[in-house]
C-alpha positions in Angstrom: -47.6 -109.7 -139.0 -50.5 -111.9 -139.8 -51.6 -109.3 -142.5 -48.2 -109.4 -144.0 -48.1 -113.0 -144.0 -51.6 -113.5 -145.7 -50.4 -111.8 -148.6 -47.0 -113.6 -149.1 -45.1 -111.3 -147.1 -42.9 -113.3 -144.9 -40.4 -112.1 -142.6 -37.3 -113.9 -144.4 -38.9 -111.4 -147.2 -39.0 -108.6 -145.9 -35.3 -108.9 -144.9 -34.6 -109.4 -148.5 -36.9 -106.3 -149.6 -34.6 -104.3 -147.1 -31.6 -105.6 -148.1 -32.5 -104.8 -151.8 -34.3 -101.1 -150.7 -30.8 -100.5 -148.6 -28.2 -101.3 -151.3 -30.4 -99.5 -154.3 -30.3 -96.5 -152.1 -26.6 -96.3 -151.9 -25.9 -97.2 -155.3 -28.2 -94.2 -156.1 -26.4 -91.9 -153.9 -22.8 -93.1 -155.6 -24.4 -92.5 -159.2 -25.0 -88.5 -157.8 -21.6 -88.0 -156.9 -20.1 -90.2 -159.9 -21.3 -87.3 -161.9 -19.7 -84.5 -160.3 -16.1 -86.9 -160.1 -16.8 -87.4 -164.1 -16.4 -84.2 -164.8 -13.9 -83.2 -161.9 -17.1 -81.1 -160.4 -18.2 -80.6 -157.2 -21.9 -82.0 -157.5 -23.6 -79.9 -155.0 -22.0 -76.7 -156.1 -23.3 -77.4 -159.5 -26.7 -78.0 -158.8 -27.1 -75.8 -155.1 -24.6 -73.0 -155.7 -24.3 -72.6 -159.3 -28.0 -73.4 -160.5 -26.2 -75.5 -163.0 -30.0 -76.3 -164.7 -28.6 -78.7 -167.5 -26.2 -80.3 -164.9 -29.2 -81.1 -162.8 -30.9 -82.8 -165.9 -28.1 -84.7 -166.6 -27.2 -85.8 -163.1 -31.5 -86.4 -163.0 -30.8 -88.4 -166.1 -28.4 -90.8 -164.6 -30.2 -91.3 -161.4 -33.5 -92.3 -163.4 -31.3 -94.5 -165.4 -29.6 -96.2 -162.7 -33.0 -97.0 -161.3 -34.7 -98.4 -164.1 -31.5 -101.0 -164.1 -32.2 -102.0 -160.3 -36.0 -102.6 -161.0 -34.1 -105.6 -164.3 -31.8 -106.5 -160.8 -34.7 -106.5 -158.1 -37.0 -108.4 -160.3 -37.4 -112.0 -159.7 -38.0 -114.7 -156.8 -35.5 -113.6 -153.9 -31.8 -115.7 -153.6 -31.3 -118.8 -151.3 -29.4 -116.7 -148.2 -29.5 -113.3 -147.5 -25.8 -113.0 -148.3 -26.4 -114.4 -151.9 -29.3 -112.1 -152.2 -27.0 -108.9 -151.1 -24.0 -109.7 -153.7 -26.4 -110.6 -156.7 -28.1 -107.4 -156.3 -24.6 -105.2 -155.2 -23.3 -106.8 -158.5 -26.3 -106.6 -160.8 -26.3 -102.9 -159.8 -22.6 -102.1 -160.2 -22.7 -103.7 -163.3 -25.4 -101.4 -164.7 -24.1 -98.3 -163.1 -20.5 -99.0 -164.5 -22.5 -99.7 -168.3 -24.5 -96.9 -167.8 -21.1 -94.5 -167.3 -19.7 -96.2 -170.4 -22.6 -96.1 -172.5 -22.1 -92.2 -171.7 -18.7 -92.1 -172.4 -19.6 -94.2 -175.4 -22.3 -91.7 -176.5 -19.8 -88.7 -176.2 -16.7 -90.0 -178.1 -18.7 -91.9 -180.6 -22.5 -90.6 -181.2 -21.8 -87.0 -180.0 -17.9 -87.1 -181.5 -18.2 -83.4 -182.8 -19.4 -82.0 -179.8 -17.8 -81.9 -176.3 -20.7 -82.5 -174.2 -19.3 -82.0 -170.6 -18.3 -79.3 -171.5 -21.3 -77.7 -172.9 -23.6 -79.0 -169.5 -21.3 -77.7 -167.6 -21.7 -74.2 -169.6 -25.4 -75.1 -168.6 -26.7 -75.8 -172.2 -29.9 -77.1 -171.8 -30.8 -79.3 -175.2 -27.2 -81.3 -175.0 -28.4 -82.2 -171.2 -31.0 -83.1 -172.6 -29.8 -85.7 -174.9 -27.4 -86.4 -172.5 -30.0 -87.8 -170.1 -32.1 -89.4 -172.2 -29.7 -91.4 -173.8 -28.7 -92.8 -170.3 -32.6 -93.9 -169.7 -32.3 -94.9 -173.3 -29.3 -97.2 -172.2 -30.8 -98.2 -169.0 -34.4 -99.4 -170.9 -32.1 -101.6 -173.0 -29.8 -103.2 -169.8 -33.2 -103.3 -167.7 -34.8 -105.8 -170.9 -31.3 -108.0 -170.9 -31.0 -108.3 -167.2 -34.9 -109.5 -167.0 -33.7 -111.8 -170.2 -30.7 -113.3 -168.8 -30.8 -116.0 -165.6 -28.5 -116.8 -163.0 -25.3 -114.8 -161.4 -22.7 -116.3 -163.3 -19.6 -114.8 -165.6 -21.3 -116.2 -168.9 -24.5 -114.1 -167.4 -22.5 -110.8 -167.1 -20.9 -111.4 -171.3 -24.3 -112.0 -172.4 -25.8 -108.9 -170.7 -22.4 -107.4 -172.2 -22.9 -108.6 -175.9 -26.6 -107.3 -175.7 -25.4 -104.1 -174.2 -22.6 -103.8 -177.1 -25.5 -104.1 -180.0 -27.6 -101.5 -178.1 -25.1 -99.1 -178.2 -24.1 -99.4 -181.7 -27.7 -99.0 -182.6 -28.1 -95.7 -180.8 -24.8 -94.3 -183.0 -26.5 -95.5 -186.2 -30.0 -93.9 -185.3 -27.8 -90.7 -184.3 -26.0 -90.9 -187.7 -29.5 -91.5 -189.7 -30.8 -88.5 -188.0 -27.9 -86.0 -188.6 -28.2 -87.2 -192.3 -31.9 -86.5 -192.4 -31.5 -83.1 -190.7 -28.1 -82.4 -193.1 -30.4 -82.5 -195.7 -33.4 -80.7 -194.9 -31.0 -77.6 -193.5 -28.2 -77.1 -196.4 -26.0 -79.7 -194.9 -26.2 -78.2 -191.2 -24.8 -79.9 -188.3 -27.4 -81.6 -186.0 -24.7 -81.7 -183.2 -24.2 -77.9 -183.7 -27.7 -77.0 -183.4 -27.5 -79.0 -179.8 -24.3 -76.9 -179.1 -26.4 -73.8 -180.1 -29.1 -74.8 -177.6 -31.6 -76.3 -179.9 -34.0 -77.5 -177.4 -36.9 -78.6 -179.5 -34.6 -80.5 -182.1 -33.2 -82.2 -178.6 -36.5 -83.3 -177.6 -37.4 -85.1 -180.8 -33.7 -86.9 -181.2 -34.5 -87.9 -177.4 -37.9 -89.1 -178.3 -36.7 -91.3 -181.1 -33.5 -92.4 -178.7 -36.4 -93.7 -176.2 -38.6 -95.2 -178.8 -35.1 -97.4 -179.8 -35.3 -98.9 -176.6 -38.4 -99.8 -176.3 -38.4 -101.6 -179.2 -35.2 -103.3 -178.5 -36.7 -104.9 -175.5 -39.1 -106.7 -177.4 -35.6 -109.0 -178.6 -35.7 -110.6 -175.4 -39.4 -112.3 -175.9 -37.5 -113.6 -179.2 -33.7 -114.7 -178.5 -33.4 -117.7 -176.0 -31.0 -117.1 -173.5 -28.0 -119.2 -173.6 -25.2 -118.0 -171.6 -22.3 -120.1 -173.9 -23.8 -118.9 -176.9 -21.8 -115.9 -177.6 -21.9 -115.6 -181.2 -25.6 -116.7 -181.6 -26.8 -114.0 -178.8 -24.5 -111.1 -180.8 -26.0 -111.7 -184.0 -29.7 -112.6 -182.8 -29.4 -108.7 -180.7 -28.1 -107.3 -184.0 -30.5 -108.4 -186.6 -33.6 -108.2 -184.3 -32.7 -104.4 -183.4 -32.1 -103.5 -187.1 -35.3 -105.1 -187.6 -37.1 -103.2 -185.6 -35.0 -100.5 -185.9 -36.5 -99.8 -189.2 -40.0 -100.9 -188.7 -40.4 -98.6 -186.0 -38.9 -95.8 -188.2 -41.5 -96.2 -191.0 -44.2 -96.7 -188.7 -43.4 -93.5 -186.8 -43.1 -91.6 -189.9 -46.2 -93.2 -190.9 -47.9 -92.0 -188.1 -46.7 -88.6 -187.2 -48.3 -88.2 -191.0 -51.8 -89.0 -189.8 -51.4 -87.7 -186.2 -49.7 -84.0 -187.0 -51.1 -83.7 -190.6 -51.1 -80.2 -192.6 -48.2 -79.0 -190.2 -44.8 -78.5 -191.5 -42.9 -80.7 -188.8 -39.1 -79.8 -190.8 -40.1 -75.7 -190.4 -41.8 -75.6 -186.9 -39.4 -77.8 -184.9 -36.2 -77.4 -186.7 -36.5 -73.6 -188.1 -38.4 -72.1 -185.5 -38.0 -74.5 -182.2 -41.1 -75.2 -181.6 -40.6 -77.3 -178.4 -44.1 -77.9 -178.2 -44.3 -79.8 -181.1 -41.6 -81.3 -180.7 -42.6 -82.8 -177.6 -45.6 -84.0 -179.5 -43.2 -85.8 -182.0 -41.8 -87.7 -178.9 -45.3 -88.6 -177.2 -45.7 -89.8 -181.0 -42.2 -92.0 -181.1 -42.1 -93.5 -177.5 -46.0 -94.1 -178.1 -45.3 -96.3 -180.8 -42.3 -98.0 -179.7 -44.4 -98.7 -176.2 -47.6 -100.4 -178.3 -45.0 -102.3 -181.0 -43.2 -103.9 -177.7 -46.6 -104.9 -176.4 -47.9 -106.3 -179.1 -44.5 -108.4 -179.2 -44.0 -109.4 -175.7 
């Protein structure tokens, strides 16, 4: 104990790091079977019995998500009482697992509207699990930054994360429509949401790679907007003009450098003609690289 004690680790601490280990656990475990109840699936058929690959990327998607939004809720000196400690985090955690879930649903009747994206996992259709998963890391990045932005346990708390959350999700619809238009146009007006449906897996890794590089970037807002919980108005349009911001810087310097980094290689014909997926997965190293250094360079 003397060991534990000479480097801060108390035993009033280590209840709390239980406390926090025990309830992230659980909420884990919920946010496996919440995606077989989603889709009216039995989860362990999918992924035991059927094989269900793409169910098991999207299920892998949401877990990964879900624990990037504990590390925003875990992060920070530990609560007065144990019971405090317990309900902050048990709320913190439902919070983001309930955001994540409608972020998804968000994503499917909005982003993905042409598309019926349960559906198609379920089919086991690898590139629109794919997406699917990465846009719920996407979301989880983004409710990770606001939860380490905002302070306190209090309802003003849970509308600002909210407002944040809202602005985060309207940005990934707009990158999805920019996208669709850019690929429209380089393929005789075909649909970017049909080529997922078709199993395009290499255009699916570089749509998730500029997903992730989104929000990255938009967690470099919270070194920039003060938090103030009563401040409703000023936190929605500070989120909304910082992400457009960077929305579009990030866009031009990715473009920028996937010029210099993959010159001489036709980027339009590999990845969305012939599906080269390892390209592709160069162009997301490329978009999450720069996103990751922009953020830094920011915080």
């Amino acid at each position: 104990m003397t060991f534990l004690q000479n480097h801060g680790l108390t035993p009033e601490l280590m209840i709390i790091l239980i406390i926090d280990i025990t309830i992230a656990v659980l909420l884990l475990a919920l946010m496996r079977y919440l995606q077989g109840w989603t889709v009216k699936v039995n989860s362990r058929h999918e992924l035991a019995e059927n094989d269900n690959f793409a169910f098991g990327i999207s299920t892998a998607g949401a877990v990964m998500a879900l624990g990037i939004v504990l590390t925003g809720a875990i992060t920070g000196e530990a609560a007065e009482s144990y019971l405090v400690e317990a309900i902050g985090m048990t709320a913190y955690g439902l919070f983001g697992l309930v955001l994540i879930k409608l972020g998804r649903f968000l994503h499917d009747k909005i982003a993905l509207n042409d598309i019926d994206k349960n559906a198609l996992i379920l089919k086991g259709n690898l590139s629109v699990a794919i997406v699917d998963a990465t846009a719920a890391i996407a979301t989880a990045i983004i409710i990770r930054s606001v939860l380490l932005w905002a302070e306190d346990l209090t309802v003003y708390t849970f509308i600002a994360i909210f407002s944040a959350f809202a602005i985060s999700q309207l940005m990934l619809v707009l990158l999805t429509r920019a996208r669709e238009n850019r690929y429209a146009k380089r393929n005789q007006g075909a649909s970017m949401q049909d080529a997922f449906a078709q199993g395009h897996v290499a255009l699916a890794i570089r749509h998730s790679g500029y997903m992730l590089a989104m929000a990255f970037s938009f967690n470099a807002a919270s070194h920039f907007i003060i938090f103030d919980p009563h401040a409703y108005v000023a936190n929605l349009i500070g989120w909304l003009i910082f992400s457009i911001v960077m929305l579009l810087s990030l866009s031009l310097l990715i473009k920028l450098v996937k010029k210099l980094v993959l010159a001489k290689i036709n980027l339009c014909e590999e990845v969305e003609k012939q599906h080269n997926i390892g390209l592709a997965a160069v162009e997301m190293a490329i978009s999450v690289s720069i996103a990751i250094i922009l953020a830094a360079l920011m915080a």
